[in-house]
N, C-alpha and C positions, 0 to 999 in steps of 0.2 A: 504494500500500500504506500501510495507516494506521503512523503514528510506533511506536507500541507493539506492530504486529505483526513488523514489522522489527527492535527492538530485543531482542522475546523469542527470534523467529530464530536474532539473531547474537550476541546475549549469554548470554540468562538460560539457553537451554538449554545451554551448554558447561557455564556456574557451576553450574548445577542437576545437572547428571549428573555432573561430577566432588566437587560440594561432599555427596548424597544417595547417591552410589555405585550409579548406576546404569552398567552396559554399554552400553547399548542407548538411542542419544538420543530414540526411540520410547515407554521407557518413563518420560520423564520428567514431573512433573505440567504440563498442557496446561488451557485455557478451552474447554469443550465449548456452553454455552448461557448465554445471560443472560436471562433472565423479567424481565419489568416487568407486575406485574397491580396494577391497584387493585380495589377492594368498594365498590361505588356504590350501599351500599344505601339512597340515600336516592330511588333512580331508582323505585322502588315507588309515591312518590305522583308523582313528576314525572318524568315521560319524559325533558324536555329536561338533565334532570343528566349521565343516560347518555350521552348525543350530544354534549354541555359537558367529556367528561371523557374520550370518546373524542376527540374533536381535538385537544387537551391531547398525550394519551398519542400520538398520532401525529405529534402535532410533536415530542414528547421524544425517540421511539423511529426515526422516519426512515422508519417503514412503519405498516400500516393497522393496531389493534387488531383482534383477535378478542371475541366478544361470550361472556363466557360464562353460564349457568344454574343455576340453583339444582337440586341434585341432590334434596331433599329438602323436604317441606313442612316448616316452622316454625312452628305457630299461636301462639307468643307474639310473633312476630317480623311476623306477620300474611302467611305468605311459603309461596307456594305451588310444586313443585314443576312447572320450568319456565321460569320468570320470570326475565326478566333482570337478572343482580343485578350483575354486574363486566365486568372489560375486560381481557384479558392479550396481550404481544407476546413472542414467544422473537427475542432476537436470534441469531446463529450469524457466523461467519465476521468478514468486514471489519467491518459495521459492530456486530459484537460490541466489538471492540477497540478502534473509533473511541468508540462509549458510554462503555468502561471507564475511557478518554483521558478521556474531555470529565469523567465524574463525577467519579476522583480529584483534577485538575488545577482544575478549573470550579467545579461543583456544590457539593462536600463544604465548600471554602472559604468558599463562599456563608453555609450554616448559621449561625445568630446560635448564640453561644455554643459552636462544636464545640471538643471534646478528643480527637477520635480515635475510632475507631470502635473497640467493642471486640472484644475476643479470642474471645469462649465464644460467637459466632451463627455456630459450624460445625455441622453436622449430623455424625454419624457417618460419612457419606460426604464427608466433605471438604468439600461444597458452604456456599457464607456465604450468608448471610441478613442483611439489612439494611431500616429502617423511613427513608422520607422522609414528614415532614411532611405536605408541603406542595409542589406543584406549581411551585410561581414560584420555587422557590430555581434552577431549570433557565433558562438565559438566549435558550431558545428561546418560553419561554411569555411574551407580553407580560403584563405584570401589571396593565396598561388592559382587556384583553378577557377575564380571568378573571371568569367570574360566581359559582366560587363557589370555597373551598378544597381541594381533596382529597390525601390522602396514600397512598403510593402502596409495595409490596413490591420490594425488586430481591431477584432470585436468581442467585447467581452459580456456574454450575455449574463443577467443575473436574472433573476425570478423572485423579487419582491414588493410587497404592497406601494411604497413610497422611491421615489431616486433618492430621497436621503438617507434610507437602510440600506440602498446598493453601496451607497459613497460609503457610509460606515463598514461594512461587511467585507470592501477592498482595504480601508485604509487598515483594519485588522488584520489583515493578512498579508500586509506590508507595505502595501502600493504606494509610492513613494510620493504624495500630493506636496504638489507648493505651498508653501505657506502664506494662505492670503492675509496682505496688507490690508490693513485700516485706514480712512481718512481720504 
């Protein structure tokens, strides 16, 4: 069992139901899915970007990317409805929470220049949203065999009542938020 999913287990959820007032340790905010998709729209003149960025994302993620398409033609974009434009993985379960381990502890640190991720990339549903660069800040991607840079979406889905249990429920399991200023 990954370190963080045992921790949320036997910690976070007693703190969380008793500190949110919840009854019911069922209904307290839980990790439902984590998305990893990048936009490879540069795979329209070069095939091999797509396949470059799918390895990447499969070594980051621990499982195969899915291929996704373009829903709609773009003619400024020169982008035809169809065509493969990105790459997305849902993590779920173990290695959902082995991810969330390796990014907050690993990855986030990596970052040149990080101050903490901010507050305001919750969706109305509670779910975070967050932008990486760059692929090589991940210590599974050799930075010898990158052929090119790509930056990449994490989505981190939670599943509860308010976005302010979600915010709470990451910053307990380390998520490393900025400290907002006053004034």
């Amino acid at each position: 069992m990954s370190r963080l999913l045992e921790r949320y287990r036997k910690e976070l959820v007693p703190e969380l139901q008793k500190q949110l007032g919840y009854a019911n340790p069922l209904a307290v905010p839980r990790l439902e899915k984590i998305v990893l998709s990048m936009g490879v729209g540069s795979a329209l003149e070069n095939r091999n970007r797509l396949e470059a960025a799918a390895k990447d994302l499969a070594k980051i993620a621990g499982q195969k990317p899915l291929v996704t398409k373009a829903r709609r033609s773009v003619a400024g974009f020169k982008l035809r409805e169809g065509q493969e434009i990105g790459l997305k993985v849902t993590l779920r379960g173990r290695r959902m929470y082995e991810f969330l381990d390796r990014l907050v502890n690993v990855v986030l640190p990596r970052i040149r220049d990080f101050r903490g991720m901010p507050v305001n990339s919750f969706d109305r549903g509670g779910n975070y949203n967050l932008g990486i660069a760059e692929q090589v800040v991940f210590p599974e991607v050799s930075l010898d065999d990158v052929e090119f840079q790509q930056g990449m979406n994490v989505t981190i889905g939670v599943r509860a009542r308010r976005p302010e249990d979600s915010r709470e429920l990451l910053k307990r399991m380390g998520f490393p938020f900025r400290q907002e200023t006053g004034g």
